[in-house]
C-alpha positions as CSV (number, residue, x, y, z in Angstrom):
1,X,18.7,11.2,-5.5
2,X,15.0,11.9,-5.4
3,X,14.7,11.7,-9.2
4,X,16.6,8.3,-9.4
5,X,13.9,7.2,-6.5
6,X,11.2,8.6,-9.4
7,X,9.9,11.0,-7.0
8,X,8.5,13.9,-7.9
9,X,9.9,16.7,-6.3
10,X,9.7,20.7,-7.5
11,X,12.5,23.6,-7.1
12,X,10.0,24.9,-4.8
13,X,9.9,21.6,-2.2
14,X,12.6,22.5,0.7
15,X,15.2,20.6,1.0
16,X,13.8,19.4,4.5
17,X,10.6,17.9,2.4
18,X,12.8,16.7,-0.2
19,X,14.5,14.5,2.3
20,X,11.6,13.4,4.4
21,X,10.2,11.9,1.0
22,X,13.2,10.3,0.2
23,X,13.2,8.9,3.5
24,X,9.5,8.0,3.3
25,X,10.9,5.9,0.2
26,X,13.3,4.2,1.5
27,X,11.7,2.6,4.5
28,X,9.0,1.4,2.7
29,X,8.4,-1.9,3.8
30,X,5.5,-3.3,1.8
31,X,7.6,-4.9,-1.7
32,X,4.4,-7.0,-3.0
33,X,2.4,-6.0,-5.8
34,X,-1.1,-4.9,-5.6
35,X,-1.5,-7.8,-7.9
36,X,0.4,-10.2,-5.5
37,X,-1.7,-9.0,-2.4
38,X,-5.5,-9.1,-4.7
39,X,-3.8,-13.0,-5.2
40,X,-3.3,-13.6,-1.6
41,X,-6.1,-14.6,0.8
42,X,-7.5,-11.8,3.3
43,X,-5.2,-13.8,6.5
44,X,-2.6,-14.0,4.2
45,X,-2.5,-10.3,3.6
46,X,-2.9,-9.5,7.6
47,X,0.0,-11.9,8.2
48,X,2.4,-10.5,5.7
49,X,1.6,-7.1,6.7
50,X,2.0,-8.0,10.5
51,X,5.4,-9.8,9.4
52,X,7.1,-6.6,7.4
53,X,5.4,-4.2,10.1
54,X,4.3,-1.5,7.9
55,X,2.9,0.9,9.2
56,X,-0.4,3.3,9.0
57,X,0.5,5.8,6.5
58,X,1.9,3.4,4.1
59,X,-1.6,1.5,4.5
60,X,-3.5,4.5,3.8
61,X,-0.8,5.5,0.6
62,X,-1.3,2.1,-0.9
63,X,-5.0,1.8,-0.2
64,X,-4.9,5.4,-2.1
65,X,-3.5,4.2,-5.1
66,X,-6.1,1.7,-5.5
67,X,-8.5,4.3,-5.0
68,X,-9.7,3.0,-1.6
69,X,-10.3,5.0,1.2
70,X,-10.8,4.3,5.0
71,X,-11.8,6.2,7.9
72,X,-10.2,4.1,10.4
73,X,-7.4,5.5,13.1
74,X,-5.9,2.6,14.2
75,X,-3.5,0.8,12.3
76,X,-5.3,-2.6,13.0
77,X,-8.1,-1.5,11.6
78,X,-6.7,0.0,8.8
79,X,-4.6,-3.6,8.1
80,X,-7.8,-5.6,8.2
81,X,-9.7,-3.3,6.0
82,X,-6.8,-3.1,3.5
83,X,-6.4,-6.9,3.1
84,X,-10.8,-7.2,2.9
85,X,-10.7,-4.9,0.7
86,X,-8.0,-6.4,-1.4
87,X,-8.7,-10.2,-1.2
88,X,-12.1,-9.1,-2.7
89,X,-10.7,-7.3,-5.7
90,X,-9.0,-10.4,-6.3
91,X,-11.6,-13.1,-6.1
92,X,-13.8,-10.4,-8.4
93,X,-11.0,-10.4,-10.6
94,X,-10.5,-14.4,-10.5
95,X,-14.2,-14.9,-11.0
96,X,-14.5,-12.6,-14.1
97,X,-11.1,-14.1,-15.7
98,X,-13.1,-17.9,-15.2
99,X,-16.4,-16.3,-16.5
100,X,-14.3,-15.0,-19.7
């Protein structure tokens, strides 16, 4: 199951971990691209966050693979940064595709 999820898992994880990352994947709740969100503006971001309830860790995970990072503990903070942080990306990226 964790290889059709494309996990990556080792013969060393536990089976405990193994499941805790399927799990993990399988209540993720944010489905939008990262392209999708950069299109979206920085309320728009909060309020679809806010509406699918995500939570902290899958903040920090997708703000990681963007190569963002935040030191923020709470989760509002963490949600505000995340959607500054991508609104900006896109409006840079809007700006360079007009310029080009």
């Amino acid at each position: 199951m964790a290889h059709s999820l494309s996990l990556k898992v080792t013969s060393r994880d536990s089976k405990g971990k193994i499941a805790a990352q399927i799990v993990r994947q399988l209540d993720k709740r944010i489905t939008k691209s990262i392209d999708e969100l950069k299109a979206m503006s920085k309320e728009e971001i909060i309020q679809y966050f806010e509406k699918i309830e995500c939570d902290q860790d899958e903040l920090v995970e997708l703000l990681s693979s963007i190569d963002l990072r935040s030191r923020a503990k709470s989760r509002r903070a963490i949600l505000e940064f995340a959607a500054i942080q991508i609104s900006s990306l896109g409006v840079f990226e809007r700006l360079a595709d007009r310029h080009s």
